[in-house]
C-alpha positions in Angstrom: 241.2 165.6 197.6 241.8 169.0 196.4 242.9 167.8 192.8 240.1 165.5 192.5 237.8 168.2 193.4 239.6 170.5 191.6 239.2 168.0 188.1 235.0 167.8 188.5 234.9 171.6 188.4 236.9 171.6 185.5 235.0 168.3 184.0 231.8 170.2 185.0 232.7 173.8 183.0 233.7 171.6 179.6 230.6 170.0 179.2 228.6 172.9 180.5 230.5 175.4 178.1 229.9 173.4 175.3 226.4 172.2 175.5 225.2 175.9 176.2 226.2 179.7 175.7 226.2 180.9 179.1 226.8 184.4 180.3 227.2 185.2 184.2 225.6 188.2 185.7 227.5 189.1 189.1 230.4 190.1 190.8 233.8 188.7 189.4 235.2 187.8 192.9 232.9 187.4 195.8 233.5 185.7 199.2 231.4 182.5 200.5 231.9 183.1 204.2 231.7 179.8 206.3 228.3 179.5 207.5 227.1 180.1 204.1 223.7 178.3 202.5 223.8 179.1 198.6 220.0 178.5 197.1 219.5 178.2 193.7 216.2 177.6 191.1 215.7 174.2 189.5 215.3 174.7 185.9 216.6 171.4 184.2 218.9 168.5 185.3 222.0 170.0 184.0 221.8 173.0 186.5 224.6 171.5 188.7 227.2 171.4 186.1 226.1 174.9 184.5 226.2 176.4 188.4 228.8 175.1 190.5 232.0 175.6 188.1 231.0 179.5 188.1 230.9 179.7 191.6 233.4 177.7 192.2 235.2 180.2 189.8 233.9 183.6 191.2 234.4 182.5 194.8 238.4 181.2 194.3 238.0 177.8 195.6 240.7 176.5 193.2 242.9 174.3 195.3 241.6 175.3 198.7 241.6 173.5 201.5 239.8 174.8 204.0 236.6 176.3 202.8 234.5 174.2 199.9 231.3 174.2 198.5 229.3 171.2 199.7 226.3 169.6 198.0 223.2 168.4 198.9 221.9 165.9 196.0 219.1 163.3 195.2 220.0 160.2 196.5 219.1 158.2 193.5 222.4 159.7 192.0 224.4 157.2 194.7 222.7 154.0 193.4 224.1 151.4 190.7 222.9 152.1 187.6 222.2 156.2 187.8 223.5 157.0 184.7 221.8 153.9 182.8 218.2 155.8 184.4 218.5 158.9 184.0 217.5 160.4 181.2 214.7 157.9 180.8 214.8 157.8 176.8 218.6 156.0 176.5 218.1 153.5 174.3 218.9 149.8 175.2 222.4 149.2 173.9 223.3 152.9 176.1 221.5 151.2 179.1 223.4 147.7 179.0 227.3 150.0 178.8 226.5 152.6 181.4 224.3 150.5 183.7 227.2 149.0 186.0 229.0 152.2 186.3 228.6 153.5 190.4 229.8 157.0 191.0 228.6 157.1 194.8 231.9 156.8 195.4 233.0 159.7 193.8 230.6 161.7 194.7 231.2 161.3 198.5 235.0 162.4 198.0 233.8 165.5 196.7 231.2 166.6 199.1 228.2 165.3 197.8 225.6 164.4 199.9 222.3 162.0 199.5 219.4 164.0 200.6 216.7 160.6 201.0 212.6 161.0 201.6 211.4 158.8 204.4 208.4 157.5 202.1 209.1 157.8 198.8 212.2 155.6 197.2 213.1 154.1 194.0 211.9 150.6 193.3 215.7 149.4 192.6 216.1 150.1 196.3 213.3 148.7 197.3 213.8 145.2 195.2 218.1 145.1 196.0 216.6 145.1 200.0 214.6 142.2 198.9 216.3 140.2 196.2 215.6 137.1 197.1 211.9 137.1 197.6 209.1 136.7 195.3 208.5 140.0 192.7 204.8 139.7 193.6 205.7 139.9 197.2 207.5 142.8 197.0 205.6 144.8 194.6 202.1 145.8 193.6 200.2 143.8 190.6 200.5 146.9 188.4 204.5 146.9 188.7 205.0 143.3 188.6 203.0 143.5 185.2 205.3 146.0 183.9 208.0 144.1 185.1 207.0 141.1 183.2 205.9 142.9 180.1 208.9 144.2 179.6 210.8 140.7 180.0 208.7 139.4 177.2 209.7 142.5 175.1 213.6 141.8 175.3 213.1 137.9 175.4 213.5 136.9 178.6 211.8 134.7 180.8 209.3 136.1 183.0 210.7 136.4 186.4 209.8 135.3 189.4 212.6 136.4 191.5 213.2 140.0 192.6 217.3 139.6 191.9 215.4 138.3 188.3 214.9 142.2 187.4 217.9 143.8 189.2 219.2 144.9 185.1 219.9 147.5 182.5 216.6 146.2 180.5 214.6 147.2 183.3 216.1 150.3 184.6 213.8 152.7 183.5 210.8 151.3 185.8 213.7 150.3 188.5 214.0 154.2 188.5 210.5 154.7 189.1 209.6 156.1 192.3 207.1 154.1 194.7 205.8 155.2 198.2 204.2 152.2 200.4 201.0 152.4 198.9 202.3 151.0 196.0 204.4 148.0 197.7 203.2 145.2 199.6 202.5 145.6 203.5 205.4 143.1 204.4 207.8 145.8 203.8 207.6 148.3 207.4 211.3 147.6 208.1 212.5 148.8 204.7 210.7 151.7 205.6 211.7 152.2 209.1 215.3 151.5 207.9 214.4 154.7 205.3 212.7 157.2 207.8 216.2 156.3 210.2 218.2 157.0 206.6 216.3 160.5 205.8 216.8 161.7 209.4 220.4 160.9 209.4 221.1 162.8 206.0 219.0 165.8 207.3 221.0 165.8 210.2 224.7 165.6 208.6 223.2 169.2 206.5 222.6 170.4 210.0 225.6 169.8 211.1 227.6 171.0 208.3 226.2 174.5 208.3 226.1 174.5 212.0 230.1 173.9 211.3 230.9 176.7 209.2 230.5 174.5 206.0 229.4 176.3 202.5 226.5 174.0 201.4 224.7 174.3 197.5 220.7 173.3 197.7 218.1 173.2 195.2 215.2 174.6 197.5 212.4 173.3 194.5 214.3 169.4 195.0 213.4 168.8 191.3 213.4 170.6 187.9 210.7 172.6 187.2 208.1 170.8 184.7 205.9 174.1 184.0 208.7 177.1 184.4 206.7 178.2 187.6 209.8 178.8 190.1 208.6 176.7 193.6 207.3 175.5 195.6 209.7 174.8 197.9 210.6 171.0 199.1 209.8 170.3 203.0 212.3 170.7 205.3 214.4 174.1 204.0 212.1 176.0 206.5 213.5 173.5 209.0 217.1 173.0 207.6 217.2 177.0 207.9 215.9 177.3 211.5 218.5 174.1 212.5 221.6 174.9 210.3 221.4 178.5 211.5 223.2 179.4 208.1 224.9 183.1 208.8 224.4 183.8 205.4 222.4 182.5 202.0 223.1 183.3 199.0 220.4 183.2 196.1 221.8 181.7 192.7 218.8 181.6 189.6 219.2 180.6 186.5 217.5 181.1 182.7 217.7 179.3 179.6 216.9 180.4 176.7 216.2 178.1 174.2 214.7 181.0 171.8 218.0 182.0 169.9 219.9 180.6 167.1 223.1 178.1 167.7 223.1 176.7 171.2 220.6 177.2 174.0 221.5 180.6 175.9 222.0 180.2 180.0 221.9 183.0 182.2 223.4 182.6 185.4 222.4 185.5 188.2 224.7 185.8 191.7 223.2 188.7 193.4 224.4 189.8 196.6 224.3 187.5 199.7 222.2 188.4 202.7 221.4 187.4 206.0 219.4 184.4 206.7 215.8 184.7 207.3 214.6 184.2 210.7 210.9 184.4 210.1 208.6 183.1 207.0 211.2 181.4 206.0 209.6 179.6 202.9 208.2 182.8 201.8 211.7 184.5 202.0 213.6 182.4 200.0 211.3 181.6 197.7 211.5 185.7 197.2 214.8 185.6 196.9 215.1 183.2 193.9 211.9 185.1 192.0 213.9 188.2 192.2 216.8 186.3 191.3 215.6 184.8 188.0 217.3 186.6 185.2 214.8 188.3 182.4 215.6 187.2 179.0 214.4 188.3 175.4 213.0 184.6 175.6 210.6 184.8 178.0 209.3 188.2 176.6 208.8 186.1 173.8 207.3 183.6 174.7 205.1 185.9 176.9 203.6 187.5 174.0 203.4 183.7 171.9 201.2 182.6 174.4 198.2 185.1 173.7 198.8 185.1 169.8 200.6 183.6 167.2 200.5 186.6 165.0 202.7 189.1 167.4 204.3 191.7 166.0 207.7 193.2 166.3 206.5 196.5 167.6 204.5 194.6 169.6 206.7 192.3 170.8 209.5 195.7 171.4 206.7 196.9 173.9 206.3 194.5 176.0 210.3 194.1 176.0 210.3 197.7 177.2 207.5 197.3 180.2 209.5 194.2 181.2 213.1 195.9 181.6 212.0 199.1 183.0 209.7 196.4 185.8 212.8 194.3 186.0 215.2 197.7 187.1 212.1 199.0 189.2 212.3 195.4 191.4 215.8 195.0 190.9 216.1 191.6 188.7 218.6 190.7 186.8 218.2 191.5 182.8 220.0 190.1 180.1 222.9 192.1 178.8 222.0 192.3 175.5 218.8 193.9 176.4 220.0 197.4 178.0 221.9 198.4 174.8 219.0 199.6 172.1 221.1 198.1 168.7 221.6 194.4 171.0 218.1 194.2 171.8 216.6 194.6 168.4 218.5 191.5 166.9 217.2 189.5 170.2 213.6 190.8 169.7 213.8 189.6 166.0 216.3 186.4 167.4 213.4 185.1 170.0 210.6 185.7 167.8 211.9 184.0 165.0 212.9 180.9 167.0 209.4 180.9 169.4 207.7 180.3 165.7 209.6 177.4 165.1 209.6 176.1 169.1 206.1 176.4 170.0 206.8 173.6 172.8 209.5 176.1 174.6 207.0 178.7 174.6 204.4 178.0 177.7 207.4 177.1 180.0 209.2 180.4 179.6 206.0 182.4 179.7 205.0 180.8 182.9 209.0 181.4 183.6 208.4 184.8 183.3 205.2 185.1 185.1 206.3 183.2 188.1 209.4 185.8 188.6 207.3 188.4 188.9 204.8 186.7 191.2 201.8 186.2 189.7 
């Protein structure tokens, strides 16, 4: 167990290392205590392998056996297929070679678990429950038409069968989500079976904090789509008040996308504190605003948004306000930015790159805007 554990971490900090630049900003060594609830922002789907090898790292779980860092994940990662879904744009051939590989498996040996919504799942689930029955009697018009459109796009026969569309051509719309609404109404026991599913995954989190387990959460439950940081999933208030966590510890991270070579990651482990007892929501969603790293990027990107003609003297100002607002609330900065000769090249670095990435530009502005609270 503790090799195979010991193997994703390292699996995890190869690809991480080389698909990004990322710098750490935090203790060396720290202790996660048992009882310990670490809450981290949602930027993109690679924040899992950019995060856990560093605190697996900082926090000497190498080869332990008592103490490890549990998971708490999206349960579509368990199902057949994940990696043939997810991201959406794989291309057919990519879809057909990765689409029978299962890692649930895996995934449970290491302390991964599904966290399910009682009313929303994916429509692979939702058609493998039923795959004998007719598609239309499963699902709504709209879906059975995109269904059968997509058949005719990769020459197959239309089917008629819910098993018919159980495939890597179809796994982009398998990965769709769908609540009842969009299903037909002879499907309340799936759903029952789902609500009994969800309760039973929130309850195992209970338990394992109530335990003295370590557990790793993503309090947003998806990657942010606008840079704003929250709101907060239901049930962390409640997981919280249940768990009775001794300690959380906030974890945020930044990209920054505005720089030359690969994108730049900045991961922030301040100091843990005691759980919250009261306005729970509100507290931890604090604690990962003040968390969020301030980069030369968002700056940027900051002063993009209100006109394309910024200057660097300009731009050096509003770097300046930022920092000395960043030390006042006691944020995280950017390394680079608190020596004078550093922060020049980055100010010239970000601009430069912001001209020629105006599509990076609203998200870290709004990045940058949401840390501070407005």
């Amino acid at each position: 167990m503790a090799s195979l554990y010991d193997a994703v971490a390292a699996g995890m900090w190869a690809y991480s290392n080389a698909a990004f630049q990322i710098e750490t900003l935090g203790p060396e060594r720290f202790e996660l205590e048992p009882g310990t609830l670490i809450v981290a922002t949602h930027r993109r789907e690679t924040d899992a392998p950019v995060l856990a090898p560093s605190l697996y790292y900082r926090a000497r779980l190498w080869r332990k056996q008592a103490t490890r860092m549990s998971f708490a994940a999206r349960d579509d990662m368990f199902l057949r297929g994940f990696f043939a879904g997810f991201p959406p744009e794989l291309g057919s051939p990519a879809r057909r070679a990765l689409y029978p590989i299962r890692v649930a498996p895996w995934l449970s040996r290491v302390e991964v678990h599904p966290i399910r919504s009682a009313r929303v799942a994916r429509l692979a689930e939702v058609l493998e429950a039923r795959p004998d029955e007719r598609l239309d009697e499963v699902v709504g018009p709209s879906i059975a038409e995109r269904l059968r459109s997509r058949a005719s796009r990769v020459g197959s026969s239309s089917p008629a069968l819910a098993r018919e569309v159980l495939g890597p051509d179809y796994v982009d719309i398998l990965w769709s989500p769908v609540s009842p609404d969009d299903l037909s109404a002879g499907l309340s026991e799936f759903w029952s079976r789902r609500a009994a599913q969800a309760a039973a995954d929130f309850r195992a989190l209970v338990d394992l904090l109530r335990s003295g387990g370590v557990l790793l959460v993503f309090p947003e439950g998806r990657p942010s789509r606008d840079g704003d940081i929250g709101p907060l999933r239901r049930g962390i208030e409640a997981l919280v008040r249940r768990g009775r966590p001794r300690h959380v510890q906030p974890a945020a991270l930044a990209y920054d996308p505005l720089v030359l070579g690969r994108t730049r990651v900045y991961l922030s482990i301040p100091e843990a504190v005691s759980a919250p007892t009261v306005d729970i929501d509100e507290a931890i969603l604090a604690l990962l605003r003040q968390s969020m790293p301030l980069t030369a990027g968002q700056v940027a990107a900051s002063c993009l948004t209100g006109s394309r003609r910024v200057g660097l003297a300009e731009l050096a100002g509003a770097l300046d306000e930022a920092i000395d607002e960043a030390r006042s609330e006691r944020r995280p900065i950017e390394p680079a930015l608190l020596d004078r000769d550093a922060r020049r090249r980055r100010v010239v670095e970000a601009l430069t790159v912001g001209l020629m990435r105006p599509h990076e530009v609203d998200y870290l502005a709004r990045e940058l805007a949401s840390s501070r609270g407005r």
